[in-house]
Residue frames relative to the residue before (quaternion, step in Angstrom):
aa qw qx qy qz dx dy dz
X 1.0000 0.0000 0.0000 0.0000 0.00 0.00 0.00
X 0.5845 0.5495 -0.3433 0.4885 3.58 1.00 -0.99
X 0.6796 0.4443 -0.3737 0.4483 3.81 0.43 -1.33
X 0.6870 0.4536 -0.3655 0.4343 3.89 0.59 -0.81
X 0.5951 0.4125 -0.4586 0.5151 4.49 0.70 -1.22
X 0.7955 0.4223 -0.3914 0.1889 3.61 -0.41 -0.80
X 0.5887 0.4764 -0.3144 0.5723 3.50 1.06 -0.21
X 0.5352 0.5253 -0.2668 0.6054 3.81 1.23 -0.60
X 0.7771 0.2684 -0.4501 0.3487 3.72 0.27 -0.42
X 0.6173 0.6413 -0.2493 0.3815 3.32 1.44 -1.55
X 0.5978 0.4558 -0.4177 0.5103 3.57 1.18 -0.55
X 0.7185 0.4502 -0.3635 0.3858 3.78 0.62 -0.60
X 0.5967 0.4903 -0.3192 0.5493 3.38 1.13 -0.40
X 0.5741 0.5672 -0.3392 0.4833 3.53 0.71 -0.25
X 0.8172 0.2444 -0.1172 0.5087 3.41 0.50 -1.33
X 0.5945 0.4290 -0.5244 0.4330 3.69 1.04 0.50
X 0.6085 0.4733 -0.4180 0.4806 3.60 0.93 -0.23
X 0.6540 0.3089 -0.4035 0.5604 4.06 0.48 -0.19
X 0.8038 0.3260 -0.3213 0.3801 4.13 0.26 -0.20
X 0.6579 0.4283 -0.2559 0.5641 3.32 1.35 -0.44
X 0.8825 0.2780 -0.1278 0.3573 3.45 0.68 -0.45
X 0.7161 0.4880 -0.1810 0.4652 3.39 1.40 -1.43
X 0.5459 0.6276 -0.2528 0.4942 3.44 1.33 -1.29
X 0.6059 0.5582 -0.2239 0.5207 3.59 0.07 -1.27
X 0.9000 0.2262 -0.1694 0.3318 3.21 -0.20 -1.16
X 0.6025 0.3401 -0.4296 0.5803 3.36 1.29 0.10
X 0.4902 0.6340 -0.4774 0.3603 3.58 0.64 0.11
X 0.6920 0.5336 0.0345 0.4850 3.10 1.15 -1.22
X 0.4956 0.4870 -0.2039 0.6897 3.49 1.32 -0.51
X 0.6804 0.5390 -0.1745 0.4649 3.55 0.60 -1.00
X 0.8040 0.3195 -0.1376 0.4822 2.98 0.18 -1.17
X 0.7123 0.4195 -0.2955 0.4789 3.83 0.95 0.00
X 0.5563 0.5179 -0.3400 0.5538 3.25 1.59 0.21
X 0.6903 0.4249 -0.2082 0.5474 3.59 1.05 -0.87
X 0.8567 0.0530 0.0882 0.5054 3.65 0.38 -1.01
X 0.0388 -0.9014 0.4258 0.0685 3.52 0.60 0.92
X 0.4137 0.6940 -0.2918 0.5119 3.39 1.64 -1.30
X 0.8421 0.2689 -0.1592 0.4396 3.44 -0.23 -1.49
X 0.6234 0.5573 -0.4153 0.3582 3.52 0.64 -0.36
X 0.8514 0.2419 -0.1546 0.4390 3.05 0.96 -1.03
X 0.8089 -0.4338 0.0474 0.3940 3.23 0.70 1.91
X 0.4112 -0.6836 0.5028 0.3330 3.97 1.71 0.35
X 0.6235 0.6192 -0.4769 -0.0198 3.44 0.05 0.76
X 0.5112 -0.6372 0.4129 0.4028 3.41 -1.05 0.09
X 0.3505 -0.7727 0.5149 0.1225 2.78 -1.56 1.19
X 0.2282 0.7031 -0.6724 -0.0380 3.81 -0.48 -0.36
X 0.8967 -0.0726 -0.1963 0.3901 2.61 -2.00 1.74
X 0.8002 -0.3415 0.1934 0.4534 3.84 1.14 0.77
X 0.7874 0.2163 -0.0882 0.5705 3.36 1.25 -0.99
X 0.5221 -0.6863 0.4468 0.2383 3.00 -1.26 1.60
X 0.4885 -0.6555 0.5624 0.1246 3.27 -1.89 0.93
X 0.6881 -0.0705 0.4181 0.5889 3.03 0.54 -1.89
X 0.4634 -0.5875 0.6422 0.1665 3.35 -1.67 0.78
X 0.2479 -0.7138 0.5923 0.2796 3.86 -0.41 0.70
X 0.6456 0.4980 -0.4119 0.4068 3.69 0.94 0.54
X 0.6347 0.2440 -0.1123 0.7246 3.46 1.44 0.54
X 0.6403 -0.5393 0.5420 0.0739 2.55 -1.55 1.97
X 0.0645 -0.7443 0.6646 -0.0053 3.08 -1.60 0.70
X 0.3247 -0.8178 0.3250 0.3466 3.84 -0.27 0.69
X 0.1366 -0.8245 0.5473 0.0452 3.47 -0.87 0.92
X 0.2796 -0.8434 0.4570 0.0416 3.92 -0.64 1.26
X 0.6266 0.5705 -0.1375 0.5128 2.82 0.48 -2.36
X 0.5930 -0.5998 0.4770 0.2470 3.66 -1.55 1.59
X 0.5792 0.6183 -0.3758 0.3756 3.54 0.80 -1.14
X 0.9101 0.2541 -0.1638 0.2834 3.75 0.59 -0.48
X 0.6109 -0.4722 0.3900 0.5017 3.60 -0.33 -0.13
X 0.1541 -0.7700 0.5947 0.1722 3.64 -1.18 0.64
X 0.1207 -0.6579 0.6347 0.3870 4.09 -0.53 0.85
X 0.8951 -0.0901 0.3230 0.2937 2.89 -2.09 -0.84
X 0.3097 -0.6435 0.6276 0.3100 4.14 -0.88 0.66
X 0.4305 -0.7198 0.5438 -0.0276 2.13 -2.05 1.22
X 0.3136 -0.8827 0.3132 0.1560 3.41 -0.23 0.96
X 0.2586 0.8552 -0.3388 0.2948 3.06 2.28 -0.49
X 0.2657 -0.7728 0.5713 0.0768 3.49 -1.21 0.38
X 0.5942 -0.1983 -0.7329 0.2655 2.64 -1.76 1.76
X 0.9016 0.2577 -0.1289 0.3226 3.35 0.31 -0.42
X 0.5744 -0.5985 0.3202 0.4575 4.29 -0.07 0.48
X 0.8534 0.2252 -0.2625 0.3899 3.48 -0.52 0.79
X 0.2919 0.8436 -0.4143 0.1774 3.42 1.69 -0.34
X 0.2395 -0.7705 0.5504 0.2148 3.74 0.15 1.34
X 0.6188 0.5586 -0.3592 0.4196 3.91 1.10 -0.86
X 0.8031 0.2631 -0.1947 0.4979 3.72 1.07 -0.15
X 0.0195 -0.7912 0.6052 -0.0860 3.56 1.37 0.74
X 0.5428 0.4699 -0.6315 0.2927 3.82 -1.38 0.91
X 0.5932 -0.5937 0.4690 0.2752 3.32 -1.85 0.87
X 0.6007 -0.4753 0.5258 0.3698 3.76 -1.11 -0.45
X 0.2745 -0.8205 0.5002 0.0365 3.96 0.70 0.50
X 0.5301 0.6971 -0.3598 0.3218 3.17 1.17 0.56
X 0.2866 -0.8815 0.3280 0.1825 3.57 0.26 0.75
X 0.6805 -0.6478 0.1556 0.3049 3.23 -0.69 0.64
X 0.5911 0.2860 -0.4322 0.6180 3.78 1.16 0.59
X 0.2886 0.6613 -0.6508 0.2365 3.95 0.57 0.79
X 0.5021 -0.6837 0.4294 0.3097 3.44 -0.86 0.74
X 0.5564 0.6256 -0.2336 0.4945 3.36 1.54 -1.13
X 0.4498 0.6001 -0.2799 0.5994 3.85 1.06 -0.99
X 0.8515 0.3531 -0.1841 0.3410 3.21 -0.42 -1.22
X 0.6915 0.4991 -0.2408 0.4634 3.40 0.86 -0.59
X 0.6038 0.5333 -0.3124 0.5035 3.59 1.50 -1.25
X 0.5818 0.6196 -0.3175 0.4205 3.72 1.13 -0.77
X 0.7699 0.4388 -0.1678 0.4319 3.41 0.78 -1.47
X 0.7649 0.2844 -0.4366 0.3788 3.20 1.25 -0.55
X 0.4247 0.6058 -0.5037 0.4460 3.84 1.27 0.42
X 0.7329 0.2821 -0.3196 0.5303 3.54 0.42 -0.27
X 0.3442 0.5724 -0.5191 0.5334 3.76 0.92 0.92
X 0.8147 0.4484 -0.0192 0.3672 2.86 0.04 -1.51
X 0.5783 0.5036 -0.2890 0.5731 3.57 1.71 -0.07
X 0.3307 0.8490 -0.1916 0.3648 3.10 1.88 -0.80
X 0.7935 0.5770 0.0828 0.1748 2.20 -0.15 -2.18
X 0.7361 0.4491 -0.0390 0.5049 2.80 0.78 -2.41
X 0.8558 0.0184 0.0262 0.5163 3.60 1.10 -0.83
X 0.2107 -0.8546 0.4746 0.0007 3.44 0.80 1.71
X 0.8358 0.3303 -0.2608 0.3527 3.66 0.24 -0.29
X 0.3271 0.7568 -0.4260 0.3725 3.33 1.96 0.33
X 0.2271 -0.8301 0.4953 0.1181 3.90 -0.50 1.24
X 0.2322 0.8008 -0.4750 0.2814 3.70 2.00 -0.24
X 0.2573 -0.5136 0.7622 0.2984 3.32 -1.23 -0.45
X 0.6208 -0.4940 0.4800 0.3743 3.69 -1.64 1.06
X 0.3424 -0.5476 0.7249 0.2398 3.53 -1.31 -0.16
X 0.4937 -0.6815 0.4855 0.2370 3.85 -0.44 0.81
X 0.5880 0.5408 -0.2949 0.5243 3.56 1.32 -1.10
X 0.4942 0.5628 -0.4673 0.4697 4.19 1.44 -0.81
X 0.8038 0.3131 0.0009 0.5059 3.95 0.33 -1.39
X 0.8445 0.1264 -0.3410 0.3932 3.56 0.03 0.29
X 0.4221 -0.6080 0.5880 0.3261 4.17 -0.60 1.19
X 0.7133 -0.3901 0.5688 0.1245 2.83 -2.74 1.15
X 0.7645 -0.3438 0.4662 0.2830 3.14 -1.71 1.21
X 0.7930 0.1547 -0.0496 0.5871 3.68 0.48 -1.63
X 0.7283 -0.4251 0.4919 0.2167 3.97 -0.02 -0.14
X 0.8531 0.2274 -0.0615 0.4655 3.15 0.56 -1.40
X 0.0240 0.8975 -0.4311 0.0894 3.62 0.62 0.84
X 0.2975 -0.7503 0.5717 0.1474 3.81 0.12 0.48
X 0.9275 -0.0913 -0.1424 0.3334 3.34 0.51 -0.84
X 0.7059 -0.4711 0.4679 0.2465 3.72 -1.47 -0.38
X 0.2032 -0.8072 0.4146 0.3678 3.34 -0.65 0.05
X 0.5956 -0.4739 0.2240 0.6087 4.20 -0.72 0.59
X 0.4826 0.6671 -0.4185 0.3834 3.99 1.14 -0.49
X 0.8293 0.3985 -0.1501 0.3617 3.11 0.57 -1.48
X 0.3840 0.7505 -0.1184 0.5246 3.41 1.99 -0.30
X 0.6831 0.4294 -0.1333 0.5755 3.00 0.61 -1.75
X 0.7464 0.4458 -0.2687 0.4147 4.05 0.37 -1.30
X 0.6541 0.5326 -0.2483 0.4763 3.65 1.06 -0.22
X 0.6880 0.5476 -0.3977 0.2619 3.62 1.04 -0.71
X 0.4306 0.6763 -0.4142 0.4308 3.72 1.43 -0.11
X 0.6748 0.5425 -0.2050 0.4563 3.09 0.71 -1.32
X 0.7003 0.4355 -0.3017 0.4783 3.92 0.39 -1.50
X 0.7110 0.4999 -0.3150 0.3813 3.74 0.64 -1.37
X 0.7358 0.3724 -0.3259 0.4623 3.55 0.95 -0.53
X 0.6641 0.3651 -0.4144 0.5040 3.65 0.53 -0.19
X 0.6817 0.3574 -0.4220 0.4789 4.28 1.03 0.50
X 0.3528 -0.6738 0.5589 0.3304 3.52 1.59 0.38
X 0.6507 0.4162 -0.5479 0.3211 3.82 -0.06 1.53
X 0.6600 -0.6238 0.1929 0.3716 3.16 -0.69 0.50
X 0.6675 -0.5799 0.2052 0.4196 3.55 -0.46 -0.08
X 0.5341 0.5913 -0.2896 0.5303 3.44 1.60 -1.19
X 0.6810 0.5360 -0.3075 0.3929 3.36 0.74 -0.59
X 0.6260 0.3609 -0.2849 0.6299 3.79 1.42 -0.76
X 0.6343 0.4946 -0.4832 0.3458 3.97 0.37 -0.17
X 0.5569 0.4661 -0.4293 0.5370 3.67 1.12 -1.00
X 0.4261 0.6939 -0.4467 0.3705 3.97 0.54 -0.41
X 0.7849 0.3092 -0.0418 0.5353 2.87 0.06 -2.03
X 0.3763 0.5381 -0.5251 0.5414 4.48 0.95 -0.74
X 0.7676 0.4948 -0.3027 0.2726 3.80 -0.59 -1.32
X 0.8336 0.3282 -0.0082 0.4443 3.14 1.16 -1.49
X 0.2184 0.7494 -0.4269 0.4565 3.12 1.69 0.57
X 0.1264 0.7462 -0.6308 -0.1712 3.60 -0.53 0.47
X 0.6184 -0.5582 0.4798 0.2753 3.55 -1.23 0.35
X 0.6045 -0.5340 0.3969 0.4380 3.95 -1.41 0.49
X 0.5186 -0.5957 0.5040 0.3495 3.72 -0.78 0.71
X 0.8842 -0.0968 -0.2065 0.4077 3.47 -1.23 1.20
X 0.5818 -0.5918 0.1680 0.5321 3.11 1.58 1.23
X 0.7003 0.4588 -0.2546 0.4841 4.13 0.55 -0.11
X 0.7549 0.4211 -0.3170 0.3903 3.78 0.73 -1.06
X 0.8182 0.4329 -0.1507 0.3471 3.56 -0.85 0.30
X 0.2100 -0.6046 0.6671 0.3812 3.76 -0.69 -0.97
X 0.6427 -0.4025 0.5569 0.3388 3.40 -1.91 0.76
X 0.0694 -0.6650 0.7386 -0.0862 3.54 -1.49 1.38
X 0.2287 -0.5867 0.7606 0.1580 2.90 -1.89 -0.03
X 0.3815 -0.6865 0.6017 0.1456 3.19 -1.44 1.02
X 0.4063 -0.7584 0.4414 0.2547 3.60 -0.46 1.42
X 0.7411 0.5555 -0.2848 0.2471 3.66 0.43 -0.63
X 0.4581 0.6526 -0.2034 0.5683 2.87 2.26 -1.78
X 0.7644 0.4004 -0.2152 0.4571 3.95 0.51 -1.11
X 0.6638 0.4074 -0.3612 0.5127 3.88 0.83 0.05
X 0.5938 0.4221 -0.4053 0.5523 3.68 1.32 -0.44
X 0.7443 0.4319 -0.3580 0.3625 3.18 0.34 -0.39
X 0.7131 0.4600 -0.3598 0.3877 3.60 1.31 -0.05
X 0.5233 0.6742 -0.2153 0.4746 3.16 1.78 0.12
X 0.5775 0.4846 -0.3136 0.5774 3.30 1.63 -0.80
X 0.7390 0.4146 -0.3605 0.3900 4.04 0.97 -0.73
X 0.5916 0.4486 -0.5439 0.3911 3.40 1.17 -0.29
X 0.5574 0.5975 -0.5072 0.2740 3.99 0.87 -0.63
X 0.4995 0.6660 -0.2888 0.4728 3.28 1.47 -1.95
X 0.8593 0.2334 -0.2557 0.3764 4.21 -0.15 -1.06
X 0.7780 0.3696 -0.1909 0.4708 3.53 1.10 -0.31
């Protein structure tokens, strides 16, 4: 029994100090030398102190700003600690209603808007935590943002133009906009014009 534990412990001590300790730490050592931004969670800073992670939605109401995509997360919209869609399928009665009353409520905020909804406006991400919008959904909101910041509109589209990002390695995806990146940035021009 002895000739079998001692080789049995030293291997476990062995392989918790290189997986539990060595690994990690050159992982990690790595990965702040190569990609600091991303390592340390992509966030955004203003005036020193983080806002938001442009990798995670953030909820946005109030006319003055851009709205991203609902969040189905649980207890609360955006919960990165409970990332998961709403599994509700598309003749769910419960679905159907959460839809109608998001596209109320787009309504609402901007009654004379002739756009069609963007589907991405009324129905929540696979994961909840969506960062962005599509240029559709973007585009249907700038009436709305420019009149509740008293600026003109050309002035919120070059906004959203700027913050448009493009399909990743020029083919994947569709051109988005990152809801948070676009509300800091429309806050910094109303400071910048007034």
């Amino acid at each position: 029994m002895r000739t079998q534990l001692r080789p049995a412990l030293v291997l476990l001590v062995a392989l918790t100090l290189i997986t539990g300790l060595l690994y990690p730490l050159v992982i990690t050592g790595l990965a702040q030398m190569l990609f600091p931004q991303q390592a340390n969670g992509s966030l955004i800073l203003v005036d020193g102190k983080p806002v938001g992670s442009s990798l995670i939605g953030q909820p946005f109401d109030v006319p003055k700003y851009f709205w991203g995509r609902p969040s189905a997360t649980s207890p609360f919209p955006y919960n990165a600690a409970a990332s998961s869609g709403s599994n509700l399928g598309p003749t769910n009665d419960a679905l159907i209603k959460a839809v109608q009353a998001r596209i109320d409520a787009l309504k609402s905020a901007d009654p004379d808007n002739p756009l069609p909804i963007p589907v991405d406006l009324v129905t929540a991400s696979g994961s909840g935590l969506d960062p962005h919008i599509s240029s559709a959904s973007a585009a249907y909101q700038v009436k709305r943002v420019a009149r509740a910041r008293g600026t003109e509109e050309a002035v919120v589209r070059q906004l959203v133009s700027q913050h448009t990002e493009g399909r990743q390695l020029g083919i994947l995806g569709e051109p988005r906009v990152n809801v948070l990146e676009l509300n800091l940035a429309l806050d910094r021009h109303v400071k910048e014009n007034h």
